[in-house]
C-alpha positions as CSV (number, residue, x, y, z in Angstrom):
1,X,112.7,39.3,52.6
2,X,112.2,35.8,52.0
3,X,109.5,33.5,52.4
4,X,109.0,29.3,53.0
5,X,106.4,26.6,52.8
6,X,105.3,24.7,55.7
7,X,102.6,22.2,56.0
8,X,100.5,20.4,58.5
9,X,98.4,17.0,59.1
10,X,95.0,17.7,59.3
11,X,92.1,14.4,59.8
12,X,88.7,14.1,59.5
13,X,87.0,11.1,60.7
14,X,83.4,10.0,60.1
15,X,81.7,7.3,62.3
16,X,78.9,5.5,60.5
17,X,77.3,4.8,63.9
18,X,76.6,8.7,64.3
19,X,74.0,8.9,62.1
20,X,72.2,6.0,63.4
21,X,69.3,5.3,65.8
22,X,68.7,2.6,68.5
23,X,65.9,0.8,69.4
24,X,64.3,0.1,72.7
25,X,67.1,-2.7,73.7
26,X,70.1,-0.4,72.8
27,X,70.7,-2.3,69.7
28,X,71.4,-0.2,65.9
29,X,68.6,-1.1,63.9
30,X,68.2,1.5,61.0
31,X,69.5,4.5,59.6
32,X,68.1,7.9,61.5
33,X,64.9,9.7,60.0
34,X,66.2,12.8,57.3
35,X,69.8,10.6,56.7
36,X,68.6,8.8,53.4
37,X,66.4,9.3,50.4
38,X,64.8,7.1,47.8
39,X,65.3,8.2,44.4
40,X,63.4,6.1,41.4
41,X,65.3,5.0,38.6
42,X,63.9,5.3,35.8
43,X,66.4,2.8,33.5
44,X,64.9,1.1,30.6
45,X,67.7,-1.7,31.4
46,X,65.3,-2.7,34.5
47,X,63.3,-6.0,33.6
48,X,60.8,-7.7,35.7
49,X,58.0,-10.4,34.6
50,X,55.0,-11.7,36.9
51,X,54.4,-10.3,40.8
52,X,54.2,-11.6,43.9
53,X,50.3,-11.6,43.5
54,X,50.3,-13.2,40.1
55,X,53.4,-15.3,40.0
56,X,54.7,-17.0,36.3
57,X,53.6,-21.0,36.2
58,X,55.9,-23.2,37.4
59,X,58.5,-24.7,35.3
60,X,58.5,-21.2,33.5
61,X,62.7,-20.9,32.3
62,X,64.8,-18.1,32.8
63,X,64.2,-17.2,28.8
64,X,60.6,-17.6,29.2
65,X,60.4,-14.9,31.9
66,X,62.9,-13.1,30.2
67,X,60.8,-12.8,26.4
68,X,57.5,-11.6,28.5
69,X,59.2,-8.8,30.9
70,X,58.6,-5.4,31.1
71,X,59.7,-2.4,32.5
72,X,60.7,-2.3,36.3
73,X,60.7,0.6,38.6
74,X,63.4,-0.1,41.1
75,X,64.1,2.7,43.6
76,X,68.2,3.7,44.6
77,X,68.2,4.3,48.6
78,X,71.6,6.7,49.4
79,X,72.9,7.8,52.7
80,X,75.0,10.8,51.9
81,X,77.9,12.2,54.6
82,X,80.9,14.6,53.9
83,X,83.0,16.2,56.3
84,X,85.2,19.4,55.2
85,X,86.6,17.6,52.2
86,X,85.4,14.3,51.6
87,X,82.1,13.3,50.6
88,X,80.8,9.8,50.5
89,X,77.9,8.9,48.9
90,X,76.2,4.8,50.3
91,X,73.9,3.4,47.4
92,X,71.6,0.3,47.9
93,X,69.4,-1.2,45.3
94,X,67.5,-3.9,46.7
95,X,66.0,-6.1,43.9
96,X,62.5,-6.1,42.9
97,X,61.1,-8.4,46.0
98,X,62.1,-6.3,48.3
99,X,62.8,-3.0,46.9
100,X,61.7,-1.0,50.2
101,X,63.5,1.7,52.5
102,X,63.2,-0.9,55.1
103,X,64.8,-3.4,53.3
104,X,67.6,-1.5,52.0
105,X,70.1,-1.1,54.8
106,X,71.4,-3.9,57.1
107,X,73.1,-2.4,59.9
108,X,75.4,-4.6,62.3
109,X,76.8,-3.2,65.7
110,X,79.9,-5.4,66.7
111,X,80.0,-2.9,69.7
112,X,82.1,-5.4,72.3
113,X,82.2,-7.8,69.7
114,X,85.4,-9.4,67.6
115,X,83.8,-7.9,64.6
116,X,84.5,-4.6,65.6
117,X,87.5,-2.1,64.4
118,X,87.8,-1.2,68.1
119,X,91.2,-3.2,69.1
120,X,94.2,-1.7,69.9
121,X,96.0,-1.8,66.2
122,X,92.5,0.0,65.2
123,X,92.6,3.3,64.1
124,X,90.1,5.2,64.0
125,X,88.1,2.8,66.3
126,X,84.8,1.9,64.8
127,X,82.1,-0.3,66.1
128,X,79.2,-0.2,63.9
129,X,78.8,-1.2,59.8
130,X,75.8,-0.6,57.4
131,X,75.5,-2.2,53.8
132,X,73.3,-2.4,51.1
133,X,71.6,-4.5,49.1
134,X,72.3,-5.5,45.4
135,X,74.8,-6.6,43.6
136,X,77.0,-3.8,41.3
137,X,75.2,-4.5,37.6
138,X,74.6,-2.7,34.6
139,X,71.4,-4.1,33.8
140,X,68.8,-5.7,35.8
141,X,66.3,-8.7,35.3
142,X,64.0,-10.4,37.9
143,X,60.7,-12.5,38.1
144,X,58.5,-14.1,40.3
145,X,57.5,-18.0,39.7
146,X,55.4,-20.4,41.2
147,X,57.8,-22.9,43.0
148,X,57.6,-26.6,43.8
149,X,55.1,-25.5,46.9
150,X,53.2,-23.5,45.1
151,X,54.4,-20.5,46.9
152,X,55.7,-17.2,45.0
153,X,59.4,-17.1,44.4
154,X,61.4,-14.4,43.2
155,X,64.8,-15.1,40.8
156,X,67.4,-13.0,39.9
157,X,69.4,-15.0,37.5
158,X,72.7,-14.2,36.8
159,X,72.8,-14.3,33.0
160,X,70.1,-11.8,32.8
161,X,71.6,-9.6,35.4
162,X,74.8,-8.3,33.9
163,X,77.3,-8.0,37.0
164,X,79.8,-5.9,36.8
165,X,83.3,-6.8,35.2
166,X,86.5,-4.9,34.4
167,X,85.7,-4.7,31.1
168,X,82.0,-3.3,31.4
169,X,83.5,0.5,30.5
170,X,81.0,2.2,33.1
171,X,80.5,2.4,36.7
172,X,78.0,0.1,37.9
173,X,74.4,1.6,37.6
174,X,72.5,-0.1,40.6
175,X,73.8,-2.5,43.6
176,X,75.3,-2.2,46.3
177,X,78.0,0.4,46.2
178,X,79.7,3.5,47.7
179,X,80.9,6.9,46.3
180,X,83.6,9.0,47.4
181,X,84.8,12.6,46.3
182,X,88.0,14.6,48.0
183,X,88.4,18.3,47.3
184,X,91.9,18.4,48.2
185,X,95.1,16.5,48.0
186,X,95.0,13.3,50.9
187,X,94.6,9.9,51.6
188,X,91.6,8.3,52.2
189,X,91.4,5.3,55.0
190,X,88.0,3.5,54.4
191,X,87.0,0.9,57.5
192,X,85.0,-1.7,55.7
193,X,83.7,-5.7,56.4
194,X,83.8,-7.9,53.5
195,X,81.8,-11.4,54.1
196,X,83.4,-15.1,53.7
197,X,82.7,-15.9,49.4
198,X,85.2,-17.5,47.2
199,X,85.9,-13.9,45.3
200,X,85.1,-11.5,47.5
201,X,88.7,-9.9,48.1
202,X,88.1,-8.3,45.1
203,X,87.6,-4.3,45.4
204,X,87.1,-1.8,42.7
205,X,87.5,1.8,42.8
206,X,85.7,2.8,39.5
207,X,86.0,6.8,38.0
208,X,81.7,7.6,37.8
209,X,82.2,9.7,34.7
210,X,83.6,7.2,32.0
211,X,83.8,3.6,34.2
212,X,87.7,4.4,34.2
213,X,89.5,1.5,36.6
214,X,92.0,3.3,39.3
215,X,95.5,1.1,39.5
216,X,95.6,-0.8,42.3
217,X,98.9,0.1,43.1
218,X,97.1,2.9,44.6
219,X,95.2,1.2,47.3
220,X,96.6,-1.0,50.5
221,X,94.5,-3.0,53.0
222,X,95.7,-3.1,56.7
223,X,93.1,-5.2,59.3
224,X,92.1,-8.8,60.2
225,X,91.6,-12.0,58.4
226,X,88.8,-12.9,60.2
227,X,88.2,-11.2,63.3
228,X,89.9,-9.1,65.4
229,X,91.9,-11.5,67.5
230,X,93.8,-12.8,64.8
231,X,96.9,-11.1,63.6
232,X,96.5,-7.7,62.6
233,X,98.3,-7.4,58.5
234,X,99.3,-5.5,56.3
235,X,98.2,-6.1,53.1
236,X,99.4,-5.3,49.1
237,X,96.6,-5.7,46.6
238,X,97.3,-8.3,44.0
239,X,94.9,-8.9,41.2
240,X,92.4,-6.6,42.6
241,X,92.3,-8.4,46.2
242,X,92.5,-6.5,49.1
243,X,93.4,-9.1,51.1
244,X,94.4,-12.0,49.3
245,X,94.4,-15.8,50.5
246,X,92.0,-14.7,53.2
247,X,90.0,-17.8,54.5
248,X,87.3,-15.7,56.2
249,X,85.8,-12.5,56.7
250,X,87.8,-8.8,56.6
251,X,87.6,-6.4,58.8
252,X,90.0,-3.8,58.5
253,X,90.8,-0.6,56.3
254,X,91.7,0.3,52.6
255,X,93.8,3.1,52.0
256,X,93.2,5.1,48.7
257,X,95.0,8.0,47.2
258,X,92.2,9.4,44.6
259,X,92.2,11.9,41.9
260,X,90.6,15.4,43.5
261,X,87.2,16.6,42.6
262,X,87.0,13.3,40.8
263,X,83.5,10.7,42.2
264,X,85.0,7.5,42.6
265,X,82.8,4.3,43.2
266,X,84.5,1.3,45.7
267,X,82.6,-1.9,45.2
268,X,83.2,-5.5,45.3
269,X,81.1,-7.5,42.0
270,X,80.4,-10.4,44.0
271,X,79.6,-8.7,47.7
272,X,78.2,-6.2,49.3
273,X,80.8,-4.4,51.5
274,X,80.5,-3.3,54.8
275,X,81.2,0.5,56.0
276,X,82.1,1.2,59.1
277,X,83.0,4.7,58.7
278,X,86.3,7.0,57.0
279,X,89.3,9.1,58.0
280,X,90.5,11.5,55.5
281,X,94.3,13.0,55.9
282,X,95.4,15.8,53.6
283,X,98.1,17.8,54.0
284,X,96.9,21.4,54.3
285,X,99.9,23.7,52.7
286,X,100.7,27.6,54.4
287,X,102.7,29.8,51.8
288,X,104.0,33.1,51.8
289,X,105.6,33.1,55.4
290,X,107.4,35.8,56.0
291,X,111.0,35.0,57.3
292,X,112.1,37.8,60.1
293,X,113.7,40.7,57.6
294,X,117.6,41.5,58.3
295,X,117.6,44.5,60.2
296,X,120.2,47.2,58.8
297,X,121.1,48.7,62.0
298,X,122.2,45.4,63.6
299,X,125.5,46.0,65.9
300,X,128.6,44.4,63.6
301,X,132.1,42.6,65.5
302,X,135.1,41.8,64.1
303,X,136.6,38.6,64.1
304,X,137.9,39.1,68.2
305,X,134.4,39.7,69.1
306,X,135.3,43.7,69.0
307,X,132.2,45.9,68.3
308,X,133.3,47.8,65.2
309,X,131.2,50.5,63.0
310,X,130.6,51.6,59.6
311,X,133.9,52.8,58.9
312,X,135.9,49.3,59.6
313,X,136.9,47.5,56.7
314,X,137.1,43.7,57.1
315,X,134.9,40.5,57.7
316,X,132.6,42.0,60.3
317,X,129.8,39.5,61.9
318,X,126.2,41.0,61.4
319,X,122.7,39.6,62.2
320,X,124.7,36.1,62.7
321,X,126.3,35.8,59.3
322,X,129.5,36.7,58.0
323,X,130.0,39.4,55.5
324,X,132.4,41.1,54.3
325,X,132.3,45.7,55.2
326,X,134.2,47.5,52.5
């Protein structure tokens, strides 16, 4: 009795735009009541110095701020999906100024539009892409300051607010990021829009346990420099960049092949990235098929096509195979 191995495609796409909600003129405007939570975070690495109500004096420095800050609050906003084996995990951090559920999200529908994934090479066809806010950092440190008008103003500078580099040995703690997690063997096929910026090509997939960088020899990028009337590419990544020498915005897809039951995080250090949505292809494995078993009374022929019985001696032809009756 023997048995084989066979295997088959299976896909499972998720649409961002599904679990959104329109407004009165049709348009996508925020994410649908029950699909995201706020969740405060409680690091000691958040600063903040003055408020929007009591601003620093103007002329205050960066250092100034810094010496007098305290302890900010900022709240994580996350839009959690998943469908049979992939789960993927949206994270938005807006800074201090505007660290509100209705600030967090900015949705874009391209529906009809050259922004959209919805062109012929696309697939799957999306239409509709929701970031966050934030930038991927370790630490954080913000202030309001009286500006030249008098007017509150709220800074961010960068030397107090520790992006995230190569070298940091974590996965970034706030910002704008995403996390995924397969439960079986696949590849993943992420449809994202990364904005115009000098280094924004630049794409990360980050192990959440201990800040491990995944090789980029195991993610491609395949879409549009620009828009999708220009020439659909595909792309190899090279120093990080998913699309590199692009002179404009992405819109396309990056294909990953991640550890299983491993939470990855995909972010860009300079950007926040743009999801339109996911398909997920795994090859789903069926073992232990039987093979039909040989049956014993099967008629046998001689080599002239003769019907013969148990008592001919010879090469005999039984269940299609050649065998030798003694």
């Amino acid at each position: 009795m023997a048995f084989v191995a066979m295997s088959v495609n299976a896909q499972e796409v998720f649409d961002i735009q599904s679990i959104l909600t329109t407004n009165s003129e049709g348009k996508y405007t925020k994410i649908a009541d029950g699909q995201f939570t706020a969740v405060a975070n409680s690091s000691p690495n958040n600063k903040g110095a003055g408020t929007q109500e009591t601003p620093l004096a103007k002329g205050t420095t960066d250092a100034e701020a810094f010496a007098q800050a305290t302890t900010a609050s900022l709240n994580d906003y996350t839009i959690v999906v998943s469908t049979a084996n992939c789960t993927m995990t949206l994270v938005s951090t807006p800074n201090e100024n505007d660290n509100t559920a209705d600030n967090a999200w900015g949705v874009s529908d391209q529906t009809g539009a050259n922004g959209s994934l919805a062109s012929d090479a696309c697939n799957p066809k999306f239409n509709v892409y929701v970031s966050g806010k934030g930038n991927p950092t370790a630490t954080y440190f913000g202030y309001w300051v009286t500006n030249e008008n008098g007017d509150a103003s709220f800074k961010c500078p960068n030397d107090y607010n520790t992006f995230w580099t190569p070298s940091a040995g974590a996965a970034p703690a706030k910002g704008a990021y995403t996390i995924f997690k397969i439960s079986a063997e696949g590849t993943l096929k992420i449809g994202v829009r990364i904005p115009k910026a000098a280094q924004n090509r630049k794409i990360y997939f980050v192990k959440k346990s201990d800040g491990t960088v995944l090789d980029q020899d195991k993610y491609t990028a395949e879409g549009y420099n620009n828009n999708n009337t220009t020439e659909y590419t595909t792309y190899t990544t090279s120093d990080y960049a998913v699309c590199p020498g692009a002179t404009a915005q992405f819109i396309g897809y990056i294909n990953v092949t991640l550890p299983v039951n491993e939470e990855y995080v995909m972010f860009s250090p300079d950007t926040q990235i743009g999801i339109f949505g996911f398909q997920f292809s795994t090859s789903a494995g069926i073992s232990n098929v039987k093979a039909a078993a040989e049956n014993a009374d099967a008629p046998a022929y001689n080599l002239a096509g003769q019907k013969v019985d148990k008592s001919f001696k010879g090469v005999v032809v039984k269940n299609g195979k050649k065998m030798i009756q003694k």
